[in-house]
C-alpha positions in Angstrom: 16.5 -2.4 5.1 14.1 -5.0 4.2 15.3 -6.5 1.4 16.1 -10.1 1.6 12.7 -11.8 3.0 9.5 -9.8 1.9 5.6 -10.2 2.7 1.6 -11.4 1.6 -0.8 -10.3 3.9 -4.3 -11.8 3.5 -5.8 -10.6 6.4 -9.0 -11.7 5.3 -11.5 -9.0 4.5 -14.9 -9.9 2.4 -17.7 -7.7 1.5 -17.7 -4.2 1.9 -17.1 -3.4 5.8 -20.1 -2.6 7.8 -18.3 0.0 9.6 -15.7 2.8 9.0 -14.2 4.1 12.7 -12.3 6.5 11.0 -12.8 9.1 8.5 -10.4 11.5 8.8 -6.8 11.5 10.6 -4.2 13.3 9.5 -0.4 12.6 9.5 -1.1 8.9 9.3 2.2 6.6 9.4 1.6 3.4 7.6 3.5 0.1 8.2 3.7 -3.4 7.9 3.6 -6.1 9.7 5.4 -9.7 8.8 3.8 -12.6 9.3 6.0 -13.7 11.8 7.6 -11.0 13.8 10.0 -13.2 15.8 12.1 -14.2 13.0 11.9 -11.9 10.6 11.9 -8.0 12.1 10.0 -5.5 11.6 7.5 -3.6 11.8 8.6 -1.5 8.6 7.3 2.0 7.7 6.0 2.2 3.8 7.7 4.3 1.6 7.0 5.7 -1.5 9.5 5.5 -4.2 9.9 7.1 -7.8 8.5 5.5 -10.9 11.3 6.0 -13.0 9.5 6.0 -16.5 11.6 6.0 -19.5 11.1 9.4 -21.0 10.5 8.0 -24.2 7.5 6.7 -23.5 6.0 10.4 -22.6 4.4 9.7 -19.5 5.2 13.5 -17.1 7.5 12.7 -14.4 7.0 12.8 -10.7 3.2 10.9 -12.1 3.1 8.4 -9.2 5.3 7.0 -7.1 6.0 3.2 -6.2 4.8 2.4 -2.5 7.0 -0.7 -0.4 10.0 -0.8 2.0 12.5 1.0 0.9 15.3 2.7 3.3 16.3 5.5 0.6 12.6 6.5 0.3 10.7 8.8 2.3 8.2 7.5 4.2 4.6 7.6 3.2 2.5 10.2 5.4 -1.5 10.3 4.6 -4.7 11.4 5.5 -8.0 9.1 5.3 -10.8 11.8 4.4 -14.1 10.1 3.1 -12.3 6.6 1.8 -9.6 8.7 0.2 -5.6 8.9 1.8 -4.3 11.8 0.4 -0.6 12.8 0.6 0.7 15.1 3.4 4.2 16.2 2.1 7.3 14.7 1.5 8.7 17.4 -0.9 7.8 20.8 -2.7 9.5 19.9 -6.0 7.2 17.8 -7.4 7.1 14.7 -5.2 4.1 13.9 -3.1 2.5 16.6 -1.1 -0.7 18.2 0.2 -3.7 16.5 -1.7 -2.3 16.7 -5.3 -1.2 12.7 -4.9 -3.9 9.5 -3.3 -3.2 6.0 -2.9 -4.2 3.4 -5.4 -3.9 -0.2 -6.5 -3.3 -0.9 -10.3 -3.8 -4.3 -11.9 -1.0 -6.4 -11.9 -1.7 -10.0 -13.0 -4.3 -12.8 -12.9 -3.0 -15.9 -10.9 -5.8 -18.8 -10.9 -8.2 -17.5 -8.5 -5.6 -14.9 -7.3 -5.7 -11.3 -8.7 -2.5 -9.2 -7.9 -1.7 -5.5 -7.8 1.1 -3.0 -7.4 0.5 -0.1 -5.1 1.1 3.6 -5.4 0.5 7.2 -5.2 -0.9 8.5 -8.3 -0.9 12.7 -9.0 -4.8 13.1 -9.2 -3.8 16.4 -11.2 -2.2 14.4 -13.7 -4.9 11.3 -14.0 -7.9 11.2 -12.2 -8.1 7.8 -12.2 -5.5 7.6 -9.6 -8.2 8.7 -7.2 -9.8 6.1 -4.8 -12.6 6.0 -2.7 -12.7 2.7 -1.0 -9.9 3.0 1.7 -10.9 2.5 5.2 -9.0 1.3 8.8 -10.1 -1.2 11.2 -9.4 -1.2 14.7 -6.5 -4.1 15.2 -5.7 -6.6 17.9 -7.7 -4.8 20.8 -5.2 -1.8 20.9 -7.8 1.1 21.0 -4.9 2.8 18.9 -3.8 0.9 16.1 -6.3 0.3 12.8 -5.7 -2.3 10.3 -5.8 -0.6 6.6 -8.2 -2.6 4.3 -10.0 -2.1 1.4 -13.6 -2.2 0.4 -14.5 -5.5 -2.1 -17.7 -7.3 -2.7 -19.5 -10.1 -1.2 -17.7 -13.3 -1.7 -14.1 -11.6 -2.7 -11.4 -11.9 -0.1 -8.6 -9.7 0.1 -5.2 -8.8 2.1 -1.6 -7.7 1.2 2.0 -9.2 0.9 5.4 -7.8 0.4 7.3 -9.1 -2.3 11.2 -8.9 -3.0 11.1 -6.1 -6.3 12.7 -7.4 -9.5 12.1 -4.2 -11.3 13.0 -0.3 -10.9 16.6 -1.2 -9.0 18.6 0.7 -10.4 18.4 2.7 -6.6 19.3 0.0 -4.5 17.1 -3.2 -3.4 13.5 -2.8 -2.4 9.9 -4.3 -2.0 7.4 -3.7 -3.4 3.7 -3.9 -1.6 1.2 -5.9 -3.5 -2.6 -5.6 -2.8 -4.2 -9.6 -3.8 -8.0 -10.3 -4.1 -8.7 -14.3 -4.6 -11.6 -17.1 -3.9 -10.8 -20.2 -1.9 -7.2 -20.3 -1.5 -5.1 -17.8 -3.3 -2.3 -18.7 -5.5 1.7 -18.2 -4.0 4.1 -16.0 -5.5 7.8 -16.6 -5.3 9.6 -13.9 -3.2 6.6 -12.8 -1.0 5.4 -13.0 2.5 2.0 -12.4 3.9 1.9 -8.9 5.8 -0.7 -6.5 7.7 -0.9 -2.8 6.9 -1.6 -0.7 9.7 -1.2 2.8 11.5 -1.7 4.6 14.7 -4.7 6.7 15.3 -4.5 9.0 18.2 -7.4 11.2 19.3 
């Protein structure tokens, strides 16, 4: 388990990307990369983990789920179809499965020049805001295999990810939680996290 150093990864990315290699791959594996490999492990398959919303608020469980590194998870399986990575199982009760849940990113916090946000898997049954469209992977490091996942922004915005030690939802055990971070310039640091690269393998 991951739990004592966690990640940032700004793999840069600006504009929206000229081109999109792949549009549809199912069964898709994602993990992360640290920074620095040879001291601190890894790769690490994401997960996606259970927001456990107090029921007195009145949200409907089994909404959307929590996506980081997180060894009493199940990992998080996708497909990429038209900018969209929709769920492939996990569970029949609820949980993740078919094309009922997609990945998004929900605004966290404003940092300077730095904007931060958590990442999840949101039932587009339940909210259809949960559904984005601007997903796409990259080819990564010359490997005619492996694809960097990145996300569409506009000219001038810069973007990546990092992994960052979760101080919230523990009551399961320790995990991490994957921010998404847009900035300008030089984006702001954030205690507890490390630069990381998202990526999976795409086999023909």
């Amino acid at each position: 388990m991951f739990c004592k150093r966690i990640v940032s990864v700004l793999a840069l990315t600006t504009g929206i990307l000229a081109a999109t290699p792949v549009t549809s791959a199912d069964g898709l594996i994602f993990n992360v990369l640290l920074a620095n490999q040879a001291t601190a492990g890894g790769p690490f398959d994401l997960a996606v983990r259970l927001n456990e919303y107090n029921p007195l608020i009145g949200f409907p469980t089994y909404l959307d789920f929590y996506v980081g590194v997180d060894s009493n998870s199940p990992k998080l399986v996708g497909n990429l179809e038209s900018g969209v990575i929709y769920s492939q199982g996990i569970g029949p009760n609820g949980e993740p499965y078919n094309d009922t849940y997609t990945l998004y990113i929900n605004l966290q916090e404003d940092l300077g020049n730095t904007t931060l946000y958590t990442t999840g898997f949101g039932n587009i049954t339940a909210d259809a805001t949960f559904l984005d469209n601007g997903w796409q992977l990259t080819p990564s490091g010359g490997d005619a295999t492996s694809y960097e996942l990145v996300h569409s922004q506009p000219d001038g915005i810069l973007s990546g990810w990092r992994l960052c030690v979760a101080d919230f939802d523990s009551e399961y055990g320790p995990w991490s939680n994957l921010q998404y971070v847009t900035y300008t310039g030089t984006p702001e640091e954030y205690p507890y996290c490390e630069d990381v690269t998202v990526q999976t393998t795409v086999t023909s």
